[in-house]
C-alpha positions as CSV (number, residue, x, y, z in Angstrom):
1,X,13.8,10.2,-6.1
2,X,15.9,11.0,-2.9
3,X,14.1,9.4,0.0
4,X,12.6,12.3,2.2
5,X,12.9,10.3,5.6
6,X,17.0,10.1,5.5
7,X,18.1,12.4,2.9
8,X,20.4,10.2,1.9
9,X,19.4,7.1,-0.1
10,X,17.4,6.9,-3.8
11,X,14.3,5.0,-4.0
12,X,14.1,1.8,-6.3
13,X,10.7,0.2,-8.1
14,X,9.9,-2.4,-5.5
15,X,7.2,-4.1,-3.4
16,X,5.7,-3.2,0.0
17,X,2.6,-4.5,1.9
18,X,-0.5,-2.2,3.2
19,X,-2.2,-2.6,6.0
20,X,-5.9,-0.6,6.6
21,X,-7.8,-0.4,9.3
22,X,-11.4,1.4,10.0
23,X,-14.0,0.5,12.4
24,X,-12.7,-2.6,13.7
25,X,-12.1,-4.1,9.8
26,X,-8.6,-4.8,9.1
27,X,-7.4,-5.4,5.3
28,X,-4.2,-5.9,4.2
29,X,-2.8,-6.0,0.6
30,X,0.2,-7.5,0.1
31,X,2.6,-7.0,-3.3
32,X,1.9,-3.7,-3.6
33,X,4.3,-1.7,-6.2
34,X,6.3,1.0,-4.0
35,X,9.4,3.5,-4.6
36,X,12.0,1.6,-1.4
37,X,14.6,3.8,-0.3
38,X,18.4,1.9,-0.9
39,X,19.2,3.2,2.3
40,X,16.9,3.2,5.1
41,X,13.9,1.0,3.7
42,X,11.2,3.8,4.0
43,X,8.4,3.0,1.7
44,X,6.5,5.3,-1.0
45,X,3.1,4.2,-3.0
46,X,2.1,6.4,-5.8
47,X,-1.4,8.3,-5.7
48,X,-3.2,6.1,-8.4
49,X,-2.1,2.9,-6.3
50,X,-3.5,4.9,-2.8
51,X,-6.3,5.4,-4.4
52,X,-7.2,2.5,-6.1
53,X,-6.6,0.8,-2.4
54,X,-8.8,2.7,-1.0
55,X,-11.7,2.2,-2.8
56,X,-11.1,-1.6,-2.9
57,X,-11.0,-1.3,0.5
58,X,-14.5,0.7,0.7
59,X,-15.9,-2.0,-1.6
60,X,-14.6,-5.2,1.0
61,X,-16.0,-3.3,3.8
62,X,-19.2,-2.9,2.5
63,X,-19.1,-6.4,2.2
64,X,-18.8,-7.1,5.6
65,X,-15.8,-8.4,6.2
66,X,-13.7,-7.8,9.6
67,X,-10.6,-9.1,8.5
68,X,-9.4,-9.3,4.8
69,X,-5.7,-10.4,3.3
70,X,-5.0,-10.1,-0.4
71,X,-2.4,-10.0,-3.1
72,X,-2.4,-6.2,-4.7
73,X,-4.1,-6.6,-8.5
74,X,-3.3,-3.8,-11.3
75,X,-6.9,-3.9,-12.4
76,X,-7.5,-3.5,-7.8
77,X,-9.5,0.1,-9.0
């Protein structure tokens, strides 16, 4: 995929870490497979992996927790 941000460079299967915050709860998920442009570095996570994020993130908050770091999990959905 050509990256969008500098036109220039083609994204590669790599890692990036997430960092959400709502409500004064901060989680972060590190490991978390990306598309990483050659050129500039920008980052792109696929749908399904937002998603599944997201509702992990619903379930930690729910939970209680302010502050939350983990290691991204296929199976995180």
């Amino acid at each position: 995929m050509k990256c969008m941000i500098c036109k220039h460079g083609e994204t590669f299967d790599g890692f990036t870490t997430v960092t959400l915050e709502k409500n004064g709860t901060t989680i972060v998920f590190q490991k978390v497979p990306a598309l990483v442009c050659d050129k500039c570095g920008e980052k792109y996570v696929k749908g399904d992996v937002t998603s599944g994020l997201l509702k992990k993130a619903k379930e930690i908050m729910l939970g209680g927790v302010k502050v939350d770091i983990r290691e991204y999990q296929l199976n995180v959905a």
